[in-house]
C-alpha positions, 0 to 999 in steps of 0.5 A: 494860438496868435492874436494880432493887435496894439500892445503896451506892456506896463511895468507896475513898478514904474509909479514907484520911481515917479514915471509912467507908461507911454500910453500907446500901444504898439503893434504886435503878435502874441503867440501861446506855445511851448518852450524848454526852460534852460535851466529847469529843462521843463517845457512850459507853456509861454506867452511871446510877444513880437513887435516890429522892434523886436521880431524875436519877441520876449517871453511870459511863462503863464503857468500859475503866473496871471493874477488877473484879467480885465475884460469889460471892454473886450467886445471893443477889443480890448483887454490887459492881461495882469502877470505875477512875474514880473510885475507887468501889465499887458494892455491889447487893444484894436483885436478882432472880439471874437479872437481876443476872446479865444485868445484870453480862454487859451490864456486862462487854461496855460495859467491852470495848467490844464487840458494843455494838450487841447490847447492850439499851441503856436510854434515860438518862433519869431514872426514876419516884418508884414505881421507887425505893419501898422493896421491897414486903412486902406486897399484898392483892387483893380484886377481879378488877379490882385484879389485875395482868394486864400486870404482874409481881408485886413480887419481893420480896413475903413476904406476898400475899393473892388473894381473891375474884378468881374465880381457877381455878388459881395463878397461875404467877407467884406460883410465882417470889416466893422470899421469899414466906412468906405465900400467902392464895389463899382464896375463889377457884374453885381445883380443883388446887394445882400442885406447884412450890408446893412450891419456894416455900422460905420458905413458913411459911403457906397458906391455901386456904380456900374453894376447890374443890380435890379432891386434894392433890399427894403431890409438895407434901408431899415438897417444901421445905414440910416444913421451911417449912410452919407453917400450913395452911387446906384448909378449904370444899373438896372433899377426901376423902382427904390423901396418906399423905405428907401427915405428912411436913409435920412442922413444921406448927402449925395445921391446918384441915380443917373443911368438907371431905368427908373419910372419914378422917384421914392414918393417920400423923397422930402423925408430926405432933409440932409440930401444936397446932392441929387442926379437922377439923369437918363432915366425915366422919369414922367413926373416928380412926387409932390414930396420932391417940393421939400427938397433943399438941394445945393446941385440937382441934375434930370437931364435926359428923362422922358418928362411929360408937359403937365396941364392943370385941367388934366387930372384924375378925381379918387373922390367919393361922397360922402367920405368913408369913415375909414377916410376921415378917421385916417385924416383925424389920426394923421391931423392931430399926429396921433401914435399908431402902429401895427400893434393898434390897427390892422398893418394895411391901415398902417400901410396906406396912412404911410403912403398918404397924400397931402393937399395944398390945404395941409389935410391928408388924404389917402384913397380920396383925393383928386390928382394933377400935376403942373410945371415947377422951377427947379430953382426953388428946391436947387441952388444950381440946376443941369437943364431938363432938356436940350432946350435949355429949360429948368422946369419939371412936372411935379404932382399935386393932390387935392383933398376936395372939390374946393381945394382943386377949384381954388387952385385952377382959380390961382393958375388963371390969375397968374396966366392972366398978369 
């Protein structure tokens, strides 16, 4: 049985004489095996504790000799295992859970002195300089010989690149580096992204460039990744459509889109109010959601998209007289903000209110309306703008929607005005 993790031993004597602990600990590997005592010539079970300082290690016998152990924080990989003789304290700390608690079950059967023999008992030997390295932060591999087979990643990983190893899917063991905050997996042969991606709690950054994904889970976009995800490449692959729960990743900074085969955009991409930087060029886009309008972008780039010429007086009328009492109940709850969910009305009520449009006027309006889409300055969401198009334009079409026949006339009447100054 080893465990490798920081470990501080703490003389309980030392307040006594007026000092203290340095409070840090040191990296290590603990090994519970049996030793012959010299003098009794008995075999005990013992505690060894190697560091890179001293890879011989000392030992603890743990028979009959823990007074105590202290695990509230075990779940954080920390414990300190509390001995007779001597008077010390053993403090571990940045251990895997799951091991440190396995390890501390084995500790207690060695202080009971039972089932000994069903125990996993380590050979005392001392270990290897690599054991006792500082935990990795970091890994890069660009080879498919580099990457590791028999071999578990480093746990303590926050950062690792996997490029160029002609990976088809992730790998699963990349799923249980909790401290990860960085996952580069671009120019590989991916074609689907896994869910639990989305337990990786600390992930602020993926990148997925070059790849050949097709789809992006809706389960990834409920998960932790909301609160985590800052940055995003989905940039040379396959995708055409994003979730509608894609804007619930509401954190994220950078977005990259480019090189994609998308028809439209997240229709509640305004829902994004952190986002500052958005390329979504050679795709293609005919139009943006009207949602786009409440972007506030430091950078945007669109070039390269299939972008239609937009005119007012083409529209497409969804009006019905007189509003159906689903209708203007829908407008009243989404007006007066009123709580809803699938535990008061029926789920695809739920569903269309969450896909509901919004005129000019404020009012929502959800299957009657009226459609257009007019020229909007990409200036005015965007502090810097790649032109659209060869031609050196900066203008993009943007949906509109209007709730009545007032609202619309009173629009085409503010696009003549403004074509006749």
């Amino acid at each position: 049985m080893k465990l490798q993790c920081d470990v501080e031993v703490i003389n309980r004597m030392l307040p006594t004489f007026g000092l203290k602990g340095k409070g840090k600990g040191t990296r290590a590997v603990l090994s519970i095996g049996k030793h012959v005592d010299k003098t009794s010539k008995r075999s005990n079970v013992y505690l060894l504790i190697c560091t890179a300082k001293d890879r011989a290690g000392s030992k603890y016998k743990l028979k009959e000799n823990i007074e105590k152990f202290f695990t509230w924080f075990v779940e954080e990989g920390k414990a300190t295992v509390r001995l007779k003789e001597p008077a010390v304290d053993i403090c571990l700390s940045k251990a895997d859970a799951n091991s440190l608690k396995n390890f501390l079950s084995a500790a207690r059967l060695a202080h009971r002195g039972s089932d000994i023999d069903s125990l996993p008992l380590s050979t005392l030997t001392p270990v290897r300089a690599r054991d006792v390295e500082k935990p990795k932060k970091k890994l890069t591999i660009t080879s498919k010989k580099d990457y590791p087979l028999t071999s578990n990643f480093p746990y303590s990983l926050e950062q690792l690149q996997v490029s160029y190893c002609k990976l088809s899917r992730v790998d699963m063991r990349m799923l249980s580096l909790k401290a990860l905050r960085r996952l580069d997996l671009s120019n590989n042969h991916i074609k689907k992204l896994p869910a639990t991606i989305g337990d990786l709690s600390c992930l602020a950054e993926l990148v997925l460039h070059n790849n050949h994904l097709e789809s992006f889970s809706e389960a990834m976009c409920l998960s932790t990744l909301q609160r985590s995800l800052q940055h995003l490449d989905l940039s040379q692959n396959h995708l055409q459509v994003l979730p509608f729960q894609f804007c619930h990743l509401r954190e994220l900074v950078n977005l990259k889109l480019d090189d994609n085969k998308l028809l439209r955009l997240p229709f509640r991409i305004g829902q994004l109010s952190k986002l500052r930087f958005l390329s979504a060029a050679h795709n293609q886009l005919t139009v943006l959601p009207g949602d786009f309008r409440k972007l506030s972008l430091e950078n945007l780039d669109l070039f390269g998209n299939p972008f239609t010429q937009p005119n007012p007086l083409d529209h497409t009328i969804h009006l019905s007289f007189p509003l159906k009492l689903q209708e203007l109940a829908s407008r009243a709850v989404l007006k007066f903000r009123l709580p809803y969910g699938p535990h008061l009305i029926p789920f695809h009520l739920c569903h269309e209110m969450e896909f509901a449009k919004f005129c000019d006027c404020g009012q929502a309006c959800l299957n009657s309306f009226i459609q257009t889409s007019v020229n909007m300055n990409l200036h005015t969401v965007s502090h810097t703008v790649v032109l659209v198009d060869d031609m050196g334009g900066t203008e993009a079409p943007v949906q509109r929607h209007f709730c009545s026949l007032i609202c619309y006339c009173e629009f085409l009447d503010g696009c003549v005005q403004r074509s006749m100054r």
